[in-house]
C-alpha positions in Angstrom: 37.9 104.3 142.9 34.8 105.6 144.4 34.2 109.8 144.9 31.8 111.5 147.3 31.0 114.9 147.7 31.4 117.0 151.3 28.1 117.4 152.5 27.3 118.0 155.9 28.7 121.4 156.0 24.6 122.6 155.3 23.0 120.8 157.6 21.9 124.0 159.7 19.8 125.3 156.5 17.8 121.7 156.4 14.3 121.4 158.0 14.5 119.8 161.7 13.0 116.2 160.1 15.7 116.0 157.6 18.1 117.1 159.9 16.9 113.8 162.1 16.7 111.8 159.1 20.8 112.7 158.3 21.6 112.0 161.8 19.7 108.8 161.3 21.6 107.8 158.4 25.0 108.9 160.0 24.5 106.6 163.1 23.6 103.6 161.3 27.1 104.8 159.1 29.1 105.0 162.7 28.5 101.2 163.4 30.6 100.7 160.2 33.5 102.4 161.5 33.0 100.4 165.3 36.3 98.0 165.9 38.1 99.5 162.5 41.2 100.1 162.6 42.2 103.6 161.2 45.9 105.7 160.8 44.5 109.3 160.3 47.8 110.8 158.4 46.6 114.2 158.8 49.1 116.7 160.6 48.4 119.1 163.4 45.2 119.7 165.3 43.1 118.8 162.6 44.2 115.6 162.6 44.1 114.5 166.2 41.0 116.2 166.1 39.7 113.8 163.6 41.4 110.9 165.2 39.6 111.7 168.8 36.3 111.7 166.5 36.5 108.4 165.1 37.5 106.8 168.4 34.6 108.2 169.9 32.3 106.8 167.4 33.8 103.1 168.1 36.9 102.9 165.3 40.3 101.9 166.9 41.8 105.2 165.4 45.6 106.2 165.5 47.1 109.6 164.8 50.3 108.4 162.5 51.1 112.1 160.9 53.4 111.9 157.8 54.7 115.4 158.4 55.1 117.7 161.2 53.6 121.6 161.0 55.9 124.4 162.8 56.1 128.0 162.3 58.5 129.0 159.8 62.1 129.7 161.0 62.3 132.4 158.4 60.7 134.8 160.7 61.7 138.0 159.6 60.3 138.0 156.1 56.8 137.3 157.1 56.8 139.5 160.0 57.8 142.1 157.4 55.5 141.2 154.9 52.6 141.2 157.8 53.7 144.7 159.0 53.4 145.8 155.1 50.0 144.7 154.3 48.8 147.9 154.1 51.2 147.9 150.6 49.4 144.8 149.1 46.5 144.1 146.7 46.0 140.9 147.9 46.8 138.0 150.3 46.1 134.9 149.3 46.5 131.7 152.0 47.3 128.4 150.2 46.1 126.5 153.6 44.1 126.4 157.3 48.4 126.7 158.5 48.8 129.5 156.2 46.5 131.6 158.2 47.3 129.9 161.5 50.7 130.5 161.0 51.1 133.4 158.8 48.7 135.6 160.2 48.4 135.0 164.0 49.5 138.7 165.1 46.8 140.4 162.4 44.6 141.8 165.2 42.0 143.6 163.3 41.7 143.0 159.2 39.2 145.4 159.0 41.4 147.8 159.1 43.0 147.1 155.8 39.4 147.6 153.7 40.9 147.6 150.6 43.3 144.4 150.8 41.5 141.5 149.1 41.5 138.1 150.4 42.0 134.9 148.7 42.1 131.1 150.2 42.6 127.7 148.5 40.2 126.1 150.3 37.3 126.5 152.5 38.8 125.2 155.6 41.7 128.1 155.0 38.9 130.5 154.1 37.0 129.1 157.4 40.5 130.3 159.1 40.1 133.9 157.6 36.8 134.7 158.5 37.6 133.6 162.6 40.5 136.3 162.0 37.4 138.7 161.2 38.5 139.6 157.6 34.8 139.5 155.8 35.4 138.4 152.3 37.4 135.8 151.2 37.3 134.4 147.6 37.7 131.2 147.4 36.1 128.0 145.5 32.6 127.2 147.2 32.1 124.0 146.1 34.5 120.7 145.3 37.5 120.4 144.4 39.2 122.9 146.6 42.6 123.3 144.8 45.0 125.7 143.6 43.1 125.5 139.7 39.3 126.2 141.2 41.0 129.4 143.3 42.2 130.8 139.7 38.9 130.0 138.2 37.5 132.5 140.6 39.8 134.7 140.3 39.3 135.1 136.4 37.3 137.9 136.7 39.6 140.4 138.1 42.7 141.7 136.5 45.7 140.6 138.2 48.0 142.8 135.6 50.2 145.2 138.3 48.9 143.4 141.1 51.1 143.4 144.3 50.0 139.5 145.8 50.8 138.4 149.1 51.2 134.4 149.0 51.3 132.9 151.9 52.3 128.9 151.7 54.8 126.5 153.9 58.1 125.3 152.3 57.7 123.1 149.3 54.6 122.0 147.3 52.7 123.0 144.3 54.3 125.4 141.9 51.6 125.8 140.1 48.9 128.9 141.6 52.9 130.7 141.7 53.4 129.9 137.9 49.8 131.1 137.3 49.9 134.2 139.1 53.1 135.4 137.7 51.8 134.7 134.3 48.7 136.9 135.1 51.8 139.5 135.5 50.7 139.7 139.2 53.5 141.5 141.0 54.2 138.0 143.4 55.8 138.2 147.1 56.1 134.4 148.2 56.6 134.3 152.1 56.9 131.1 153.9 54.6 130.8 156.6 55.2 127.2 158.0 57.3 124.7 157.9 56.8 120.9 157.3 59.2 118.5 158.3 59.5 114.5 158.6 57.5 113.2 161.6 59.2 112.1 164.6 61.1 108.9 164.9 58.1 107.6 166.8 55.8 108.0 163.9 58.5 106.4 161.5 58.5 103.1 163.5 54.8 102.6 163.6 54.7 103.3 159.9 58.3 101.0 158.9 56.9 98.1 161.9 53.6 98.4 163.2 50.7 95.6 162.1 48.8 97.3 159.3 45.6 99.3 159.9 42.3 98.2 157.2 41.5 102.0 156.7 44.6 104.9 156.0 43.6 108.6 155.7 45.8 110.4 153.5 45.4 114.2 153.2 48.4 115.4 150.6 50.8 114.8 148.2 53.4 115.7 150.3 52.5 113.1 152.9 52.2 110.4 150.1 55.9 111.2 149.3 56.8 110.4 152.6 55.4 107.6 152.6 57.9 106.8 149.6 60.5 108.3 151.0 60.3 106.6 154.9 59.4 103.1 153.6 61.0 100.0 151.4 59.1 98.6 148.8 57.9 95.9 150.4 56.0 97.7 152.9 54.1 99.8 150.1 53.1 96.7 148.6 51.7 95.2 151.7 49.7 98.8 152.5 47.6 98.2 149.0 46.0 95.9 151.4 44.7 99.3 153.2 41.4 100.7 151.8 42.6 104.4 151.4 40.6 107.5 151.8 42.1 110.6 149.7 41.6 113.8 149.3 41.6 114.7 145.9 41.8 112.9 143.0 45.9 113.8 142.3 46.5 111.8 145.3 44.0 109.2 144.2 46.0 109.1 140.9 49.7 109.0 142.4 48.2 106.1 144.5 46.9 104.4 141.2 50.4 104.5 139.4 51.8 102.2 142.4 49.3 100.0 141.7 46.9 100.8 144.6 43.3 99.8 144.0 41.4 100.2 147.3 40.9 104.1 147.3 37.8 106.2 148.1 38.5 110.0 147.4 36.6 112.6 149.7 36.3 116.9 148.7 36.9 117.3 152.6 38.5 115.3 155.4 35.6 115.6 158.7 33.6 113.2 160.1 31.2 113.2 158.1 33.5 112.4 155.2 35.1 109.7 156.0 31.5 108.2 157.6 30.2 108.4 153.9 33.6 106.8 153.2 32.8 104.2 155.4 29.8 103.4 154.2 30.8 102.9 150.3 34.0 100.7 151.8 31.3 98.1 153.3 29.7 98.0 149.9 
């Protein structure tokens, strides 16, 4: 198992020659994705977005989604909780959908100047700054996960705290657990819902010939992958080289005996050329 940072996020703040030479390097990288066949499992726009990417660059990319992303049919809590934010501390986005989702009738954020914002990760903290709200804590740097968001929330005192969390149906447990036991006062609103993907999707996974490179992007799409498919097919998909995000995906991978896997900080371009690059070592 091979990690790589995220790194072309700063490539703005580099001198124009290194900014040539990085362009450079990530041509010569595109000609190892040219002909390679890649399922991007990443849901939503993000991931089509990703998939039209790596077909431009030359890879025979396909957009095979593990769940689907819709809006929450609990409607009336969150537009509740959105009308209230005037009564919370904090709002804290577990995800890019939580904002996209959760928050898409906040007009103007900067009305609220004393709510504090929090985000998992800095694509969801990428979300809240397009909304306009101007400070976001969130983890700057690798991993981006629920246990680097409570490291930098450390320094401020949660005791009494009314949180806003805003998250889809299922997942982690554990920024809630955490929270709670930082006796924040803890309002948990759905903001999105995630579903199994379309019957489509299910064949191409359960029948279609098997790509060399998969994308995975969550825990939750690795349990579908359990859940849609016998054993056999896993087995044959260890074939796969796997690009993960995160290492607890890497290490669920691991326990099914999975071997090929590259983990990535960030799922971009860039990313999974870098990927690339380490697979054809």
């Amino acid at each position: 198992m091979k990690t790589i940072p995220p790194d072309a996020r700063h490539l703005a703040a580099l001198p124009s020659k290194e900014v040539l030479m990085k362009q450079k390097s990530q041509a010569s990288q595109a000609l190892l994705l040219k002909g390679r066949r890649i399922w991007i499992t990443r849901p939503g726009q993000f991931g089509q977005t990703l998939t039209d990417e790596l077909n431009h660059l030359g890879a025979v990319a396909t957009w095979c989604p593990l769940l689907e992303i819709s809006a929450t049919p609990l409607m009336e809590p969150l537009q509740k909780a959105i009308q209230q934010l005037s009564a919370y501390d904090w709002v804290i986005c577990t995800s890019r959908f939580a904002v996209l989702f959760g928050l898409q009738t906040l007009k103007n954020p900067s009305l609220l100047p004393e709510l504090k914002w929090a985000a998992v990760g800095a694509g969801s903290a990428a979300e809240l700054e397009r909304k306009g709200v101007l400070k976001v804590v969130a983890p700057e740097s690798p991993p981006f996960n629920s246990e680097a968001l409570l490291a930098k929330l450390a320094p401020f005192n949660m005791v009494g705290q009314k949180v806003l969390l805003l998250q889809g149906n299922g997942g982690r447990e554990f920024l809630n657990a955490a929270l709670m036991k930082r006796q924040a006062l803890l309002t948990i609103v759905e903001a999105y819902r995630r579903q199994a993907p379309s019957v489509d999707i299910q064949k191409v996974w359960q029948a279609g010939s098997l790509p060399e490179t998969v994308i995975l992007t969550s825990m939750e799409g690795w349990n579908s992958i359990r859940t849609l498919l016998p054993a056999t097919r896993i087995m044959a998909l260890q074939t796969c080289y796997w690009i993960v995000l995160g290492a607890r995906i890497a290490q669920a991978l691991q326990e099914q005996g999975f071997e090929k896997i590259v983990v990535v900080e960030s799922v971009d371009k860039a990313a999974v050329l870098q990927a690339a690059s380490l697979i054809s070592r």
